[in-house]
Structures are given as structure tokens and as C-alpha cells.
N, C-alpha and C positions, 0 to 999 in steps of 0.2 A: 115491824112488819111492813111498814109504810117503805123503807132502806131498803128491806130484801124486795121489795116487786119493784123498787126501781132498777134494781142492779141487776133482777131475771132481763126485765123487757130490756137493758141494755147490751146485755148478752144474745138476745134475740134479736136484731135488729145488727148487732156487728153481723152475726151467722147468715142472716137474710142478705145485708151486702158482698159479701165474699159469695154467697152462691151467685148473686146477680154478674157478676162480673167473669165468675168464670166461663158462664153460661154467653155471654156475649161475646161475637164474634170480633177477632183480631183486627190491627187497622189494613187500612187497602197494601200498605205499603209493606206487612210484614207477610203479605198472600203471596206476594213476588215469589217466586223458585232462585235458588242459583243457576239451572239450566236455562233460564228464560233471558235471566241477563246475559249470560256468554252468548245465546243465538245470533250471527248476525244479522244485520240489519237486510231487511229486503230489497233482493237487488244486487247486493255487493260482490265482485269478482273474485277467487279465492287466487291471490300469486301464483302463477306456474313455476313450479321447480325446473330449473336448468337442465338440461340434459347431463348425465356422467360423462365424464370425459374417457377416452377408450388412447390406447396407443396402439402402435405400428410402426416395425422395421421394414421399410425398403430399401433392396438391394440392387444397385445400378450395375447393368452389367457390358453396356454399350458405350451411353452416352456420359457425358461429362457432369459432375455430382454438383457441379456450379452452377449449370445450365439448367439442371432438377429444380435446384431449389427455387431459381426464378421464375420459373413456371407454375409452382407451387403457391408460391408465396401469396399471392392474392387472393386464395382461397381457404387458406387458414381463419381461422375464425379468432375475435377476440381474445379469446379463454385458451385457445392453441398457442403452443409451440414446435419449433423444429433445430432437431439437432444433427449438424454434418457432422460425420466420422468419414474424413477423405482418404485416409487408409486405407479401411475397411469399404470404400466407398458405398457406406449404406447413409441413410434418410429415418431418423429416430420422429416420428411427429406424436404428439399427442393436442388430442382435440375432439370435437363433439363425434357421435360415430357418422353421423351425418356428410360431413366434410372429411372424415377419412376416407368415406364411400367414394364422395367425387375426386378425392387428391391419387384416392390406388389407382383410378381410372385415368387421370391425367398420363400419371409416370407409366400404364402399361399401354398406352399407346405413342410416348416418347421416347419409353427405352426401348428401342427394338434395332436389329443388325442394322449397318449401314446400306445404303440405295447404293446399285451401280447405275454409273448414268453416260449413255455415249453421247460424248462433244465431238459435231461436228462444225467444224469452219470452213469460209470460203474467203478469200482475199480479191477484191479485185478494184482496176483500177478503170476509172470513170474521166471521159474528155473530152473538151467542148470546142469547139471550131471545128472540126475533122470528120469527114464523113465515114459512116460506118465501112471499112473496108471485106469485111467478110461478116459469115451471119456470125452471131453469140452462141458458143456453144451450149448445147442441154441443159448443162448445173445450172448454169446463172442466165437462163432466158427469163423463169418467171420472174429472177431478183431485177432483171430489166426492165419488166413489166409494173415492177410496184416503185422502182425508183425513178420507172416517167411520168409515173402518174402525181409523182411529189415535185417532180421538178423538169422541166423540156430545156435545162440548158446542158445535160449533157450529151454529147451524140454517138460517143463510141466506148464500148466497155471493153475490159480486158481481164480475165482468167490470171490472176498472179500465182493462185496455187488454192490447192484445199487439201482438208485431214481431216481426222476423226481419231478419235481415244476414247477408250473404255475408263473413266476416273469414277473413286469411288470417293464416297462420304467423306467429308473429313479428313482427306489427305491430298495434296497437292499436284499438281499433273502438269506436263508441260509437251509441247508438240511443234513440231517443222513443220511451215506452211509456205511452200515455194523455197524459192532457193535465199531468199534474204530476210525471211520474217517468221515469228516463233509465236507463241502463246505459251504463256504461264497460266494458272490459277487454280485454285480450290475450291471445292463445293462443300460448300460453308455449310450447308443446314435444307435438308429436304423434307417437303412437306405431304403428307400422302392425302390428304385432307383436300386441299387444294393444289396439288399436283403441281405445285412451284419450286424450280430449282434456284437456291441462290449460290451465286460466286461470288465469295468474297477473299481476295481479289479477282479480276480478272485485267490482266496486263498484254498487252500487243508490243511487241519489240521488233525493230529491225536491225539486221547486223551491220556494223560500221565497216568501213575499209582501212585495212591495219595492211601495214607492209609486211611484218612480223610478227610472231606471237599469238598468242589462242584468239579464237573468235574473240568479239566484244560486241553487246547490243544496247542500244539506246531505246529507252520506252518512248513510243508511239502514245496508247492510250494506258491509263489502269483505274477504274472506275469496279465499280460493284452494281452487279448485274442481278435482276430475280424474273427469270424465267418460268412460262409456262411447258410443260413434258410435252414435247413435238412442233412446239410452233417455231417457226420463224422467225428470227429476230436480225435486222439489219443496223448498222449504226456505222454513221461518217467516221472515220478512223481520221484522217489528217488531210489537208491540203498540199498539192503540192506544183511548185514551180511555178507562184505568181499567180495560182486558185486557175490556173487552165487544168488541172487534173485536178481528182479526188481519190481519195482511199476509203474503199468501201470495205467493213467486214460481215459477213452472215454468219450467226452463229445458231445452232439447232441443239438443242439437249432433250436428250430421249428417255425416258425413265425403263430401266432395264426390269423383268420378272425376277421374282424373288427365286 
């Protein structure tokens, strides 16, 4: 009898712990959530996703698809690329839409028709010792005016000849200016933004003396010029006969309406 009430009250006392224990609350560490661990830390920045990359065909239908891409090309972005199809002459870019935005803006204010631009020149010739014998005619009085203000050793000037031509964008032009001297050049690239014209070339020639056979001209100046649309521009063309003369040319480019 003594065996059984020890083996009751050990039965009862296992039953008492097992209730104590389920009754007690878990440790701190099993209270954690899995949502609690993934939250991040306060504070933290979440990475910004890249923008998608977008593409676009441009089609050049003026200017030159070489000349595109150079313009282009510094505004590409990292993650962009560009593909020429110079056949086709289009402009394959793919790149943020961001910089596709600024690159269609680029090309649709570079590709557009060519500028007509009228050159005009003047030739004349500049000389020191010799008093002025007659006044300077109209054309080249004010170019008198700005060329004694640069210098009092010449004293008489001379009208050798002037012209003008209608030359457009991009294609070359050449004109008679008096009876021995010519102008070549090409208007390289206009800019409507800031209203500069450049020539590149621009070459001054005068014709030689040949007993026979077709003219023949020896370049004078051939330098590369970027003009403002209407201004004045003068430049010493040569010396001549031991620096008692001078060869002055004025040249004017006008930017014509569309």
C-alpha cells in the first residue's frame, strides 16, 4: 500500500510539472515574428531601380549622319547605345527615355534645310606715302574709317573690285572680284542659335600672267572664317611692293529667310 501512494504522488507531481511548463510563457527570443526580422532597419534607403531603357529611329534627312552622331554622342548616357545605318541614313539609339527626350531635340534642330547666305566682298588696296588724290568712293568710306582708326600709316585707298553670291549650306561657291582676283569657299556649317556663319575654306586668289593658255591663279590668303549674319569683317589680305601697299578684303555674309 506504502509502493502504490508512492507511485500515485509520483504520477502527480510528473502531471503538476508538465502543466507548469506549458502554462509558462516562451523565451524572449522565440516572441521574435519573422516579419520583424526582414523589417528594415530605421533609416535605410530602399535602391532606386534604373530607369527602362526605350529606343528610337532617327531619320536624317539633311545633314550628314557623321555630323548626328557627334552631336549626339555626349549625351548618351552610360546604359545607351547608338547605331548608324548610313544607307538608310537613320540613327538606331537606345537609352533612358530621359535622354532620348534631349537627343530627338538635339537632331530636330540640326537636321533642318540648308541656310542661303549672301557673301559679299570688297578688295581694295591700301598706300602710304601718297596723298589721298580723289575722295574714297561710298562702299569702302566706312571700311576707311575703321582701317585709320587701326592704323595712320595708310594714306590712300583703292576700290579694286566687289561682289556678292547667293551660296548655300554645304556646297561651294566661287566669285570674280575685279579683274584679277577671285574668292573660292564653302559654308561649312550655320548656326541659327547664334547666328554664325562658318567657311571653311575660304581662299582669296589672284590671276597670274600667262602668255597662253587658260587663266591660272595663285592663292593669296585661304584661312577658315566664322562669321557673325551681317557684320563686317575686314582682314589684311597680302602686302605688296616692299609693304608700301596693302591688300585689304571686306567680307559681309547675310543670313537669307527661310
Amino acid at each position: 500500500m506504502r509502493h502504490l501512494s508512492a507511485a500515485l504522488a509520483a504520477v502527480i507531481l510528473a502531471h503538476l510539472a508538465l502543466a507548469r511548463a506549458q502554462a509558462e510563457p516562451p523565451p524572449a527570443e522565440a516572441q521574435a515574428s519573422p516579419a520583424t526580422e526582414s523589417t528594415p532597419a530605421s533609416g535605410a534607403a530602399t535602391p532606386a531601380r534604373p530607369s527602362p531603357l526605350g529606343m528610337r529611329i532617327f531619320s536624317l534627312h539633311y545633314k550628314k549622319i557623321d555630323d548626328a552622331y557627334t552631336i549626339i554622342s555626349p549625351y548618351v548616357g552610360p546604359r545607351g547605345s547608338v547605331k548608324m545605318q548610313p544607307a538608310q541614313r537613320t540613327l538606331t539609339v537606345q537609352d533612358a527615355p530621359e535622354n532620348l527626350q534631349r537627343i530627338a531635340a538635339l537632331i530636330g534642330s540640326y537636321d533642318v534645310p540648308p541656310r542661303n547666305v549672301e557673301v559679299s566682298v570688297q578688295i581694295i588696296m591700301a598706300s602710304a606715302g601718297a596723298q589721298r588724290q580723289e575722295p574714297a568712293p561710298p562702299p569702302i568710306r566706312g571700311v576707311i574709317d575703321k582701317l585709320s582708326a587701326l592704323s595712320t600709316r595708310w594714306t590712300d585707298y583703292k576700290m579694286v573690285g566687289n561682289a556678292r553670291v547667293l551660296g548655300t549650306e554645304g556646297e561651294r561657291s566661287s566669285l570674280r572680284v575685279g579683274e584679277d582676283y577671285k574668292v573660292d569657299f564653302r559654308i561649312d556649317q550655320v548656326s541659327d542659335e547664334s547666328r554664325v556663319i562658318r567657311f571653311k575654306p575660304f581662299e582669296l586668289l589672284r590671276r597670274e600672267a600667262v602668255v597662253e593658255g587658260p587663266e591660272r591663279y595663285a592663292s593669296v590668303m585661304n584661312t577658315v572664317l566664322n562669321l557673325r549674319d551681317s557684320q563686317l569683317f575686314i582682314v589684311g589680305a597680302s602686302k605688296v611692293e616692299q609693304s608700301n601697299r596693302a591688300l585689304f578684303m571686306t567680307i559681309t555674309a547675310s543670313l537669307q529667310s527661310r
